[in-house]
Short mmCIF file of the C-alpha atoms (twelve columns), coordinates in Angstrom:
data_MODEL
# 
_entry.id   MODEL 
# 
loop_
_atom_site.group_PDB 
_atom_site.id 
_atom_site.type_symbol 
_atom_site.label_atom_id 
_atom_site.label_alt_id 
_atom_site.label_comp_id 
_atom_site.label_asym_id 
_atom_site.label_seq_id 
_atom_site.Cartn_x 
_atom_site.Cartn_y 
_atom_site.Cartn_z 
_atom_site.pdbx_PDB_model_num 
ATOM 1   C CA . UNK A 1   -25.738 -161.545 4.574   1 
ATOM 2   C CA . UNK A 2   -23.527 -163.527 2.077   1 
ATOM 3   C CA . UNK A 3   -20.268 -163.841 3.007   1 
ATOM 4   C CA . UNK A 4   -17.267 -161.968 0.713   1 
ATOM 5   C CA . UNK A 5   -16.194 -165.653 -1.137  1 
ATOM 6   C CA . UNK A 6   -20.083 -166.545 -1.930  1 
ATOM 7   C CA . UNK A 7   -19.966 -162.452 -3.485  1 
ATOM 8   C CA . UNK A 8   -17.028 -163.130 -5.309  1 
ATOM 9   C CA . UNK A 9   -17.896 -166.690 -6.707  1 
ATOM 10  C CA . UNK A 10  -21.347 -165.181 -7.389  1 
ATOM 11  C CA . UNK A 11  -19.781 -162.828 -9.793  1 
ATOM 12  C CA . UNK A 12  -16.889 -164.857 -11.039 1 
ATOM 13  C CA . UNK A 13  -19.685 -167.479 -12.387 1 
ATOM 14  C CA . UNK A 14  -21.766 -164.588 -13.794 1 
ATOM 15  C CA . UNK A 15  -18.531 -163.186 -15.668 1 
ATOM 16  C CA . UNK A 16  -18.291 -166.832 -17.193 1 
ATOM 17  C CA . UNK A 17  -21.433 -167.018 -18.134 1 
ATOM 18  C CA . UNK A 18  -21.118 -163.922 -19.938 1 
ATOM 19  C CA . UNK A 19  -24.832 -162.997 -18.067 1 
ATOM 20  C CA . UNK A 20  -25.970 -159.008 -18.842 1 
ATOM 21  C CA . UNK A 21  -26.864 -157.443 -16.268 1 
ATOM 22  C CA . UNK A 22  -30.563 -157.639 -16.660 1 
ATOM 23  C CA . UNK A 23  -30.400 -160.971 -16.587 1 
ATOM 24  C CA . UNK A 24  -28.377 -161.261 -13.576 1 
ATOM 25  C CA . UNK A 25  -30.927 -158.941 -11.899 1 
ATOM 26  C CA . UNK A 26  -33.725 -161.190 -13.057 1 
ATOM 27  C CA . UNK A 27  -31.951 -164.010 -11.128 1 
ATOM 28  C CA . UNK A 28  -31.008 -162.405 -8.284  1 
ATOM 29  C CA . UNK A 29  -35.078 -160.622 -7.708  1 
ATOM 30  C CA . UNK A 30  -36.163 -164.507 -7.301  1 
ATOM 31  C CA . UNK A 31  -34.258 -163.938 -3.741  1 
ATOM 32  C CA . UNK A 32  -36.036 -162.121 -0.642  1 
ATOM 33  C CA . UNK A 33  -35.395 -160.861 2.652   1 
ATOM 34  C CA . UNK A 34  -37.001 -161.426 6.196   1 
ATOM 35  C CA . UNK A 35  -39.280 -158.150 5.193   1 
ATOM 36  C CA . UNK A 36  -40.110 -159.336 1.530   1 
ATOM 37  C CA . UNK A 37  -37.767 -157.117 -0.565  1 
ATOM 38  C CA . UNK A 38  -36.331 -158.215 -3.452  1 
ATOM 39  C CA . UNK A 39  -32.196 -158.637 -3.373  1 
ATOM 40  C CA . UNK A 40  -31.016 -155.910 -5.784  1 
ATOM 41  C CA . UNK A 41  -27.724 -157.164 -5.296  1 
ATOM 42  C CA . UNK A 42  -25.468 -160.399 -4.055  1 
ATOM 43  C CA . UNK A 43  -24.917 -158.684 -1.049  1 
ATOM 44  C CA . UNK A 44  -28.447 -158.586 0.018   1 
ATOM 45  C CA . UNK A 45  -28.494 -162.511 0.133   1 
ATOM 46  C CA . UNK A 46  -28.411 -164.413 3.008   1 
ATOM 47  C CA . UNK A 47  -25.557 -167.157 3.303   1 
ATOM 48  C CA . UNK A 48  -28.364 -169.941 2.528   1 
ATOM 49  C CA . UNK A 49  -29.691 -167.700 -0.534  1 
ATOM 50  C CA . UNK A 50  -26.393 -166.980 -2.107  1 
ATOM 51  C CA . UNK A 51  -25.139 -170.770 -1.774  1 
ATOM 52  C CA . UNK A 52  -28.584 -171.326 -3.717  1 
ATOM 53  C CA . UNK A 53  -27.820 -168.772 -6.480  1 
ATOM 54  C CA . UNK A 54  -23.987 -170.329 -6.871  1 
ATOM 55  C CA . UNK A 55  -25.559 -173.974 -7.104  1 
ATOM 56  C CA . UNK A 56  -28.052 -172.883 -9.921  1 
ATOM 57  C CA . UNK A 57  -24.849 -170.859 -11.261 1 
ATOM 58  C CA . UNK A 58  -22.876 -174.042 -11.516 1 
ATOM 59  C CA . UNK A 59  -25.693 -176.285 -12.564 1 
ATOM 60  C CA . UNK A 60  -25.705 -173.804 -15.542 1 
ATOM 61  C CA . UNK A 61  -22.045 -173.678 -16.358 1 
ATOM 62  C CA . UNK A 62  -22.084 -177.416 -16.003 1 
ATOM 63  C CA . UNK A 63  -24.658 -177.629 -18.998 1 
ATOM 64  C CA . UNK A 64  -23.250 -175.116 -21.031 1 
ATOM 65  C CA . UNK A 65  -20.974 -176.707 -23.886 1 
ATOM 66  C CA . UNK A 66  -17.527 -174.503 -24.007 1 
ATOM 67  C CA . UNK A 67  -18.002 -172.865 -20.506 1 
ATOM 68  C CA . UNK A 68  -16.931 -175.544 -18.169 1 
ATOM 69  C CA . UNK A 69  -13.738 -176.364 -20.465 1 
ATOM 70  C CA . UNK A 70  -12.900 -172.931 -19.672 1 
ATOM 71  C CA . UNK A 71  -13.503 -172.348 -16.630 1 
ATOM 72  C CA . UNK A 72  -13.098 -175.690 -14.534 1 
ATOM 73  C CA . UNK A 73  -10.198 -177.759 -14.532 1 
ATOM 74  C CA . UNK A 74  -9.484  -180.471 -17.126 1 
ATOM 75  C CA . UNK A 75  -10.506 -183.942 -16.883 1 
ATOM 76  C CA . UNK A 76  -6.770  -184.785 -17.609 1 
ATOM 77  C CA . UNK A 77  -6.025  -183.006 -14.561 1 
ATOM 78  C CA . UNK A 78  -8.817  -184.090 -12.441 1 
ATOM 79  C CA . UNK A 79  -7.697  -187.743 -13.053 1 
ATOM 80  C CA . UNK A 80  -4.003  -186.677 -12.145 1 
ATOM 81  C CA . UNK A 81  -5.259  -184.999 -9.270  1 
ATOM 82  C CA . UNK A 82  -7.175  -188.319 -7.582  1 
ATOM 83  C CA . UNK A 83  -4.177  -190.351 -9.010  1 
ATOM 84  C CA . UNK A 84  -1.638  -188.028 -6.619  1 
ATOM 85  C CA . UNK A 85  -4.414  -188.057 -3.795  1 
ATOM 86  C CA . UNK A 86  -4.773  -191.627 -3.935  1 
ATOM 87  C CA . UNK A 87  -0.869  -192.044 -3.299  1 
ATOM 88  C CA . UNK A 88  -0.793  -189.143 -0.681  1 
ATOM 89  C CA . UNK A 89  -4.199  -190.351 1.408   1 
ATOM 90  C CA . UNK A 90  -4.429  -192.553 3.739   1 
ATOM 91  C CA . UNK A 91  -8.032  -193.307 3.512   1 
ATOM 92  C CA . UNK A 92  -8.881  -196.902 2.843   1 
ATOM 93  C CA . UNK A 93  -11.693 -197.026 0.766   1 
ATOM 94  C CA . UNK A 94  -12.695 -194.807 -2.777  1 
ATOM 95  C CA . UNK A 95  -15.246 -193.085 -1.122  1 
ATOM 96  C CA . UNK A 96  -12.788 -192.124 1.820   1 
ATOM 97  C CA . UNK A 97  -10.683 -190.603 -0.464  1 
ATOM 98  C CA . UNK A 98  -13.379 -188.954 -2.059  1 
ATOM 99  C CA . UNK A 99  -14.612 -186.897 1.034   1 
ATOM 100 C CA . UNK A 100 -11.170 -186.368 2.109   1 
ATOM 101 C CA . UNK A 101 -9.662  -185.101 -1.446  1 
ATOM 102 C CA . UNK A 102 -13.358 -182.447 -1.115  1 
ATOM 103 C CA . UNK A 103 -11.579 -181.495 2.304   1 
ATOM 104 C CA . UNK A 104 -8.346  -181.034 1.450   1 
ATOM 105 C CA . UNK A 105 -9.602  -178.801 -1.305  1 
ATOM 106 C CA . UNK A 106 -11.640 -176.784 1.013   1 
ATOM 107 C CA . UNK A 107 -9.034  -176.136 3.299   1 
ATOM 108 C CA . UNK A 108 -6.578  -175.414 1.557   1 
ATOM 109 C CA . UNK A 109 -8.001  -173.569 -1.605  1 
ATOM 110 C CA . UNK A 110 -11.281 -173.072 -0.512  1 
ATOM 111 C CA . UNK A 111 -12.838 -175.220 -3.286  1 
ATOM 112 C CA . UNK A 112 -15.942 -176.760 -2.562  1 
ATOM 113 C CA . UNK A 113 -15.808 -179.742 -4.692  1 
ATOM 114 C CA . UNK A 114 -13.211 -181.514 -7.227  1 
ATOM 115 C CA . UNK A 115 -15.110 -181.039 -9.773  1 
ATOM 116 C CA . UNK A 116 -15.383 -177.308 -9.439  1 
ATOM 117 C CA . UNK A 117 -11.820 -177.260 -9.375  1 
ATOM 118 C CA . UNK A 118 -10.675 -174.035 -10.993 1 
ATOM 119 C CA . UNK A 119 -8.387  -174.461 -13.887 1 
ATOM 120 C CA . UNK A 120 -5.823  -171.816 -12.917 1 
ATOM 121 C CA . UNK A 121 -5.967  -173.801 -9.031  1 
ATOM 122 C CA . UNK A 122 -5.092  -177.235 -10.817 1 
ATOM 123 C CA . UNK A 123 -1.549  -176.470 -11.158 1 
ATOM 124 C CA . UNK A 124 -0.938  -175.318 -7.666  1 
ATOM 125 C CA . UNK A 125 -2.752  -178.748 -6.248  1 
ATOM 126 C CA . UNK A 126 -0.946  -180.391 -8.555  1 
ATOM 127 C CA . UNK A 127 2.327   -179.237 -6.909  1 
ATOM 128 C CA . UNK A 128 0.937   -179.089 -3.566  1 
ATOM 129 C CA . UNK A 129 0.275   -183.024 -3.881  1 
ATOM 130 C CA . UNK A 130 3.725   -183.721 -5.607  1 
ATOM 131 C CA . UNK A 131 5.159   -182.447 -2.169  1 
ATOM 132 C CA . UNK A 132 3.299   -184.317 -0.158  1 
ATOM 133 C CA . UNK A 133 4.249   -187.414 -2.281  1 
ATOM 134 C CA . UNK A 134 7.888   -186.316 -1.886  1 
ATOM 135 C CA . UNK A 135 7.103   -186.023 2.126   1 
ATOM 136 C CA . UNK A 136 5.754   -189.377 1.854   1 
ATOM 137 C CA . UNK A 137 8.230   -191.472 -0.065  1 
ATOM 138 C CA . UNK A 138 11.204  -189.571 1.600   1 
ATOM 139 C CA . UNK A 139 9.589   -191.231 4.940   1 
ATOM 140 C CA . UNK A 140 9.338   -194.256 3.711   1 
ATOM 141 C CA . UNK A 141 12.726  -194.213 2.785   1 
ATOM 142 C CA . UNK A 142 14.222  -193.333 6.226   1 
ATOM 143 C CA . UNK A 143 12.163  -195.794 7.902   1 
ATOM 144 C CA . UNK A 144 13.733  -198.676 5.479   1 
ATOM 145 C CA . UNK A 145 17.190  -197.584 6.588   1 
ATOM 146 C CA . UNK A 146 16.482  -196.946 10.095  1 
ATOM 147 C CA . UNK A 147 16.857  -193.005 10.215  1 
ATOM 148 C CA . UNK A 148 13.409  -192.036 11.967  1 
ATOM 149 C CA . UNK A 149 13.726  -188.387 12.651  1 
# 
């Protein structure tokens, strides 16, 4: 059974996509069960079937001109967002900071990827990094004098 945040993406990307509900119904039929029955709803999907349906979801948002500028976060902010991570991280490599940046997100607001970074969530990373950067430089700084806590 899909879990509550696959149900609540599912429909979140379907509200974006402005999808009737025919249409949604037509997508979600494509999906069966262990006995053959067609899902009449998101909550008949299994965890594999609904992270299908939100990947096709995306795939479509990402082609749709208009709908990803609302929806996912800016590029502006996406590039401030790996600027602050790549000050903050302490991987070594791009790649590094790559998977850690997509774990970081995860964790903390359960994004699965940067670039399905919600644009009302970019703010809230945004500050979320500027502390750590704080946290990071005011280390620094007590280390240079000495202070270690």
């Amino acid at each position: 059974m899909a879990t509550e945040p696959q149900v609540r993406k599912i429909h979140a990307l379907k509200s974006n996509l402005h999808l009737g509900d025919s249409d949604y119904r037509v997508m979600l039929s494509a999906y069966r069960d262990e006995a053959g029955r067609r899902a009449a709803s998101s909550r008949d999907l299994s965890v594999e079937q609904a992270s299908s349906l939100i990947d096709s979801l995306e795939r479509i948002v990402d082609r749709t001109p208009g709908i990803r500028d609302r929806v996912y976060a800016s590029p502006k902010q996406l590039r401030f967002i790996n600027a602050l991570w790549n000050r903050v991280s302490k991987a070594r490599d791009a790649q590094g900071r790559r998977r850690t940046l997509d774990s970081f997100l995860r964790r903390r607001f359960h994004v699965r990827r940067s670039d399905h970074l919600p644009r009302k969530v970019a703010p809230k990373v945004i500050k979320s990094l500027r502390m750590m950067d704080a946290r990071r430089e005011q280390g620094e700084g007590e280390k240079e004098t000495g202070k270690e806590a």
